[in-house]
DSSP file (Angstrom, degrees, kcal/mol; ACC not computed):
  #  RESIDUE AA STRUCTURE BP1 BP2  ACC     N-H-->O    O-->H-N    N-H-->O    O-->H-N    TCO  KAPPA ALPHA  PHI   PSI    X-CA   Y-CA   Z-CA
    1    1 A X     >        0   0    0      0, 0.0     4,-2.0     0, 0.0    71,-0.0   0.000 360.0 360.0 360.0 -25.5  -61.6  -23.9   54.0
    2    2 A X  T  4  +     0   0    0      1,-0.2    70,-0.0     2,-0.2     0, 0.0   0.923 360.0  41.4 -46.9 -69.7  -64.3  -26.3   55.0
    3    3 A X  T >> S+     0   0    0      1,-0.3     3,-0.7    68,-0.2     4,-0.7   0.575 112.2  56.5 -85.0  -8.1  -66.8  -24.8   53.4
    4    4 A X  H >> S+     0   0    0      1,-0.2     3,-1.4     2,-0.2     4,-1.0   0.923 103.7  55.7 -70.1 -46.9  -64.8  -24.1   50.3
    5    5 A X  H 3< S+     0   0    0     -4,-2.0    -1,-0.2     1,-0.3    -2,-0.2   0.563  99.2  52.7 -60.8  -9.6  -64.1  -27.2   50.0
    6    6 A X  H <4 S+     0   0    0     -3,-0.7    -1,-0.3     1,-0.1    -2,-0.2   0.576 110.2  54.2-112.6  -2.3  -67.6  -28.8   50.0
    7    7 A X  H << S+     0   0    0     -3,-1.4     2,-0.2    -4,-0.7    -2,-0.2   0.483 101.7  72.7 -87.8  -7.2  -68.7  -26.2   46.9
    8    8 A X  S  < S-     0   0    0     -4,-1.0     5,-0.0     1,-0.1     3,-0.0  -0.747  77.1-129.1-124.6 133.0  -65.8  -27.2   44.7
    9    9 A X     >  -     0   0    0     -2,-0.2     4,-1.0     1,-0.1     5,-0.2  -0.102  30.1-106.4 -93.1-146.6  -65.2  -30.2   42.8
   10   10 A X  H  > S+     0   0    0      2,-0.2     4,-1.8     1,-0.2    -1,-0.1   0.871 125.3  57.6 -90.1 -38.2  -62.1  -32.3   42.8
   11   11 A X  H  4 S+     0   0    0      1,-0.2     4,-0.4     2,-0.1    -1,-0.2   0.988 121.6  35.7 -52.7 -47.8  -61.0  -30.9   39.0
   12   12 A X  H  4 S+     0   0    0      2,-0.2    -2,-0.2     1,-0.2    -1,-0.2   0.717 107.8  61.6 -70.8 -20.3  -61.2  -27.0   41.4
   13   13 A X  H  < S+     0   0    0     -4,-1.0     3,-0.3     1,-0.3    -1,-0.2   0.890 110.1  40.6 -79.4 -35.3  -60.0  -28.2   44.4
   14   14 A X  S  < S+     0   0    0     -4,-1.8    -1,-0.3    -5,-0.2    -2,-0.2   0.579 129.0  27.3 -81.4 -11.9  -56.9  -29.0   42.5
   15   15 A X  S    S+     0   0    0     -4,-0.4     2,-0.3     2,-0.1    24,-0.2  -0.021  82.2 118.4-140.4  34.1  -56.7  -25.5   40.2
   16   16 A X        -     0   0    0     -3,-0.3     2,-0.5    23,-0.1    -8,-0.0  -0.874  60.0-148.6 -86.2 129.7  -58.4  -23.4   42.4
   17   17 A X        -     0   0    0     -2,-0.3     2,-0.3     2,-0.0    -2,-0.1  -0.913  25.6-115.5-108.7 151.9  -55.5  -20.6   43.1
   18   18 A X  S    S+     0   0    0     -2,-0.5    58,-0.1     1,-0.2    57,-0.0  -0.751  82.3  32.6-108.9 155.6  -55.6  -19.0   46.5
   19   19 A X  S    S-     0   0    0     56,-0.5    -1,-0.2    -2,-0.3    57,-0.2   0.639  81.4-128.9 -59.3 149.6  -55.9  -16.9   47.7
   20   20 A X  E     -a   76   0A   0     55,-0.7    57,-1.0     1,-0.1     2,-0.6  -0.248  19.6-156.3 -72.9 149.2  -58.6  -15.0   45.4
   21   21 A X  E     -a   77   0A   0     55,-0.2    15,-0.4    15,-0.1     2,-0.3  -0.960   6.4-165.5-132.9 121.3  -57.6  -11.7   44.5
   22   22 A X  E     -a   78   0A   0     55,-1.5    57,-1.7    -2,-0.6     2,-0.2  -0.863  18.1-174.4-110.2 152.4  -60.4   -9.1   43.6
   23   23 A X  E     -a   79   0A   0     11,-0.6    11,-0.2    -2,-0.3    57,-0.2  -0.898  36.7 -71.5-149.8 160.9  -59.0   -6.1   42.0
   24   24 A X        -     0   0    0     55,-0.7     2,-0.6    -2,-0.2     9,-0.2  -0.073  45.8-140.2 -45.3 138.0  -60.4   -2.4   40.7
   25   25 A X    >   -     0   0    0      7,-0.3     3,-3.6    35,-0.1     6,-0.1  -0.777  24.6-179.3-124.1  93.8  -62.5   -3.4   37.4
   26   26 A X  T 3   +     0   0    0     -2,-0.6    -1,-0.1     1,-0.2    -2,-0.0   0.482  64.7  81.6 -68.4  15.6  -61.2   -0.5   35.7
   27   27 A X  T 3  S+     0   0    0      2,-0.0    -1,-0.2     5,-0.0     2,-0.0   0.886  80.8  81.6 -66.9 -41.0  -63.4   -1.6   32.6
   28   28 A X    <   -     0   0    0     -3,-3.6     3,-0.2     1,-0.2     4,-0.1  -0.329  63.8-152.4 -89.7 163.0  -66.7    0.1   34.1
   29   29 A X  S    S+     0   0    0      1,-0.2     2,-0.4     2,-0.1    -1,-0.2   0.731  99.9  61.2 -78.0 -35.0  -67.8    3.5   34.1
   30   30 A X  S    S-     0   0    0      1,-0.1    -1,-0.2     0, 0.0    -2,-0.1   0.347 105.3-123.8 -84.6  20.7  -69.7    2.6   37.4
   31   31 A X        +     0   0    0     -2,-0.4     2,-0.3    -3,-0.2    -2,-0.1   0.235  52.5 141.8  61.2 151.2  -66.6    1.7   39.5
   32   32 A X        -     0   0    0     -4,-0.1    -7,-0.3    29,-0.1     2,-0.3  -0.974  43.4 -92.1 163.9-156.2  -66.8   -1.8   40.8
   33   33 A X  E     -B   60   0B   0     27,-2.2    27,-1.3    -2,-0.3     2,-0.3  -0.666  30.9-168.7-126.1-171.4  -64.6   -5.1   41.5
   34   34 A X  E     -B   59   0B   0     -2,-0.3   -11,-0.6   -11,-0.2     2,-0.3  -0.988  15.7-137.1-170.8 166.7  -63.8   -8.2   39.5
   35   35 A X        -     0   0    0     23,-1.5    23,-0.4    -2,-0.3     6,-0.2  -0.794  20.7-152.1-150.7 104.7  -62.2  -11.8   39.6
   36   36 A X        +     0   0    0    -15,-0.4     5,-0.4    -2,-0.3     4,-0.3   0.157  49.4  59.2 -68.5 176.1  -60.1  -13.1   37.2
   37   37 A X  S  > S-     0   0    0      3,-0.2     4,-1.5     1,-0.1     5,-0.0   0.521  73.1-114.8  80.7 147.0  -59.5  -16.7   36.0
   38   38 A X  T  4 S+     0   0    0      1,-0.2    -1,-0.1     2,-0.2    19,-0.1   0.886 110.9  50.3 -92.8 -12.1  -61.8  -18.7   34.8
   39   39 A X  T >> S+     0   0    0    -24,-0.2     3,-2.4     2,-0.2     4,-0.9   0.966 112.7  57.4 -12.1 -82.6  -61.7  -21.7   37.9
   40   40 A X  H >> S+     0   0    0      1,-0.4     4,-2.0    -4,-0.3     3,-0.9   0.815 105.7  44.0 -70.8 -59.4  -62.0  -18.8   40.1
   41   41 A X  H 3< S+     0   0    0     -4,-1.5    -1,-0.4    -5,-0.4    13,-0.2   0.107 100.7  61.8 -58.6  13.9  -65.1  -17.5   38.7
   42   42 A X  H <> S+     0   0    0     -3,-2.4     4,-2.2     3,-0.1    -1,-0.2   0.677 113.6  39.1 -83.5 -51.0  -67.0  -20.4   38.4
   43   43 A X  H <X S+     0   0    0     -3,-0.9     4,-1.3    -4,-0.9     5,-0.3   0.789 112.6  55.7 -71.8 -25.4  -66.8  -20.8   42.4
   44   44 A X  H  X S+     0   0    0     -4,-2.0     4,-1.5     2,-0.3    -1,-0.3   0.784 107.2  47.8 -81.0 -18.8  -67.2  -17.5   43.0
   45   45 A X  H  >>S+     0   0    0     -5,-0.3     4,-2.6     1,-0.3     5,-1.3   0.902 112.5  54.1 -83.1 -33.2  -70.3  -17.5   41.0
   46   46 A X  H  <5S+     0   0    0     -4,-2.2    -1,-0.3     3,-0.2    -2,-0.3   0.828 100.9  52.1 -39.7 -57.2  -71.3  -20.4   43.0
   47   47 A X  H  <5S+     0   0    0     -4,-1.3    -2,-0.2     1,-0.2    -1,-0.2   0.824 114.4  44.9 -79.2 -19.8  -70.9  -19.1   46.3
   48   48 A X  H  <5S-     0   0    0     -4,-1.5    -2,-0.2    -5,-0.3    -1,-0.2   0.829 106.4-123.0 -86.4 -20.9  -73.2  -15.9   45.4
   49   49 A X  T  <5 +     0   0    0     -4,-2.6     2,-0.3     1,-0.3    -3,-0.2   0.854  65.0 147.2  99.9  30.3  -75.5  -18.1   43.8
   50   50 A X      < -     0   0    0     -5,-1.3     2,-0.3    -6,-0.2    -1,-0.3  -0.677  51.3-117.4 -95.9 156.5  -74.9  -15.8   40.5
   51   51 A X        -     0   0    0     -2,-0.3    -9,-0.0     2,-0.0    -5,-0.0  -0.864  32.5-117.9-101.8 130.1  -75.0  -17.0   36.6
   52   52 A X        +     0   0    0     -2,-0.3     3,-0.1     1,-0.2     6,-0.1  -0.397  30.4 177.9 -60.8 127.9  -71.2  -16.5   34.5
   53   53 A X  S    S+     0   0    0      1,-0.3     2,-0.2     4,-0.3    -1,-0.2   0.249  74.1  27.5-122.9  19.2  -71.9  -14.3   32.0
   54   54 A X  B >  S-C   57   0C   0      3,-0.6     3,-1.4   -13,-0.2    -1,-0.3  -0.701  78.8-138.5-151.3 134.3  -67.8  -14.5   30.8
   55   55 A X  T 3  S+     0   0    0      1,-0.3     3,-0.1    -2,-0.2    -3,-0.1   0.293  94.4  38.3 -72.5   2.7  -66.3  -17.3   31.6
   56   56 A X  T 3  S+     0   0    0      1,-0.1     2,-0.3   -16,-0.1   -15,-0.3   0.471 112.3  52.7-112.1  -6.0  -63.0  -16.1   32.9
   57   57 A X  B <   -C   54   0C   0     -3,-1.4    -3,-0.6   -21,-0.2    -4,-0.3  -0.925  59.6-155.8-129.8 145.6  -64.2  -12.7   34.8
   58   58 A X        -     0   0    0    -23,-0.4   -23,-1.5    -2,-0.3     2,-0.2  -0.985  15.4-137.2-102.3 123.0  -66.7  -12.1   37.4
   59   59 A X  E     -B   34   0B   0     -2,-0.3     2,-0.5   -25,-0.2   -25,-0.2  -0.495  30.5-172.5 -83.6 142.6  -68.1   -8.8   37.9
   60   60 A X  E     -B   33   0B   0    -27,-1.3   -27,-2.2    -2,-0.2     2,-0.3  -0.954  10.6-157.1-151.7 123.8  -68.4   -7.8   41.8
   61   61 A X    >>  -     0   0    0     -2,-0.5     3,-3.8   -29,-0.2     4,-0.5  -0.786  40.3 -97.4-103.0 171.5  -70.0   -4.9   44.2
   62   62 A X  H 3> S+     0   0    0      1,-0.3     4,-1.9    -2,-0.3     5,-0.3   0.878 127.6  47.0 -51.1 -71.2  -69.4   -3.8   47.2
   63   63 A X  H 3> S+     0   0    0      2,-0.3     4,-2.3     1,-0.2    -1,-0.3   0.842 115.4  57.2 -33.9 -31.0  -72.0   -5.8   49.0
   64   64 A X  H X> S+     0   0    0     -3,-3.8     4,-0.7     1,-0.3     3,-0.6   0.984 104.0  48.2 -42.6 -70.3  -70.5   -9.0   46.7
   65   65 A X  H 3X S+     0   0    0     -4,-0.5     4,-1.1     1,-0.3    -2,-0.3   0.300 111.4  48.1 -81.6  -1.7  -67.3   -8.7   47.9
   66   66 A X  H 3X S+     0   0    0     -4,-1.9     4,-1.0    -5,-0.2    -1,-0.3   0.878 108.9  58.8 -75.3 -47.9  -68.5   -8.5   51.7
   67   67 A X  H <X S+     0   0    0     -4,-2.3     4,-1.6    -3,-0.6    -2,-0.2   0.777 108.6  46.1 -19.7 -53.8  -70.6  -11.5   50.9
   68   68 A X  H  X S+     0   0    0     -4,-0.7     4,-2.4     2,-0.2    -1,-0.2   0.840 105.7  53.1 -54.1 -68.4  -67.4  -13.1   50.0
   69   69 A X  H  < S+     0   0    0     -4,-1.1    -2,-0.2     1,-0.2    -1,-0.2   0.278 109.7  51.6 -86.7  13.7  -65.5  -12.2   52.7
   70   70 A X  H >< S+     0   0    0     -4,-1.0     3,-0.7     2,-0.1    -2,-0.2   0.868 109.6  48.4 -75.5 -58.3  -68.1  -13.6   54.9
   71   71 A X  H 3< S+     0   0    0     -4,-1.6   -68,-0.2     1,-0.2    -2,-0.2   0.819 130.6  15.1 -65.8 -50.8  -68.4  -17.0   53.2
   72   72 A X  T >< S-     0   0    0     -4,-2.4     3,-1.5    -5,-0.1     4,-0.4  -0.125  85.0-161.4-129.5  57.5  -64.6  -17.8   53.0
   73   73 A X  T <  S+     0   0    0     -3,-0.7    -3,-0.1     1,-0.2    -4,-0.0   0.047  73.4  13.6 -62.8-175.1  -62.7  -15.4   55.4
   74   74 A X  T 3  S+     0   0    0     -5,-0.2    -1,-0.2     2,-0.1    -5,-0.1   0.614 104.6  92.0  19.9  40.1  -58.8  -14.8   55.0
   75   75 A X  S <  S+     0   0    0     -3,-1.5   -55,-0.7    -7,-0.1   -56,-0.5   0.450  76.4  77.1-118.9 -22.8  -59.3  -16.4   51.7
   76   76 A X  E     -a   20   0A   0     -4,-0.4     2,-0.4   -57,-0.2   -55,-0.2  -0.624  50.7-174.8 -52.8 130.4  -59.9  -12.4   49.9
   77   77 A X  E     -a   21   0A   0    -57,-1.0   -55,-1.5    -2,-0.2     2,-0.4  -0.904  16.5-143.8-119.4 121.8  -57.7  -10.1   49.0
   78   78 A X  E     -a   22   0A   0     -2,-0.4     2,-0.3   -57,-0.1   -55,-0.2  -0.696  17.5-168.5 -84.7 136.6  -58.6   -6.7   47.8
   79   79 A X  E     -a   23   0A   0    -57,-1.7   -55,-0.7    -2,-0.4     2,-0.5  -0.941  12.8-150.0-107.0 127.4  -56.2   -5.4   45.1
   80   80 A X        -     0   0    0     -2,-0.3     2,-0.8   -57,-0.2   -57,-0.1  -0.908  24.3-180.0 -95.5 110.0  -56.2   -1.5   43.8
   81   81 A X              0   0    0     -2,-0.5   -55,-0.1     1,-0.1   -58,-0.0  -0.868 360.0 360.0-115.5 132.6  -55.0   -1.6   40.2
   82   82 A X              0   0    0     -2,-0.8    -1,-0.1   -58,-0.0    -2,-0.0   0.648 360.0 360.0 -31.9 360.0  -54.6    1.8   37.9
């Protein structure tokens, strides 16, 4: 939380929702993950040091999402959607 907390500003800290939930981004051909909301993806892009290219979704592979759950654990949750 710590360290969430020192990447985030006070406008995120307050509409950030938690925990983040990446789920199946059944969009791609190439399999993969995502994170909705558009808060969520700002930080997320933040902690991976990546640039938003839509401003409510983050696109995420496997190696992200370990990244991820390195950086902020029991703050992840993987979701399988149809």
């Amino acid at each position: 939380m710590d360290y969430l907390s020192s990447i985030c500003t006070d406008q995120e800290k307050i509409l950030l929702k938690l925990p983040l939930f990446v789920s199946t981004d059944t969009t791609s051909e190439e399999g993969g993950w995502k994170i909705d909301g558009t808060v969520e993806t700002a930080v997320v892009a933040r902690i991976l040091g990546r640039r938003v290219h839509s401003e409510d979704r983050i696109r995420l592979y496997y190696p992200d999402l370990m990244r991820l759950k390195k950086c902020i654990p029991g703050l992840i949750f993987t979701v399988f959607t149809p």
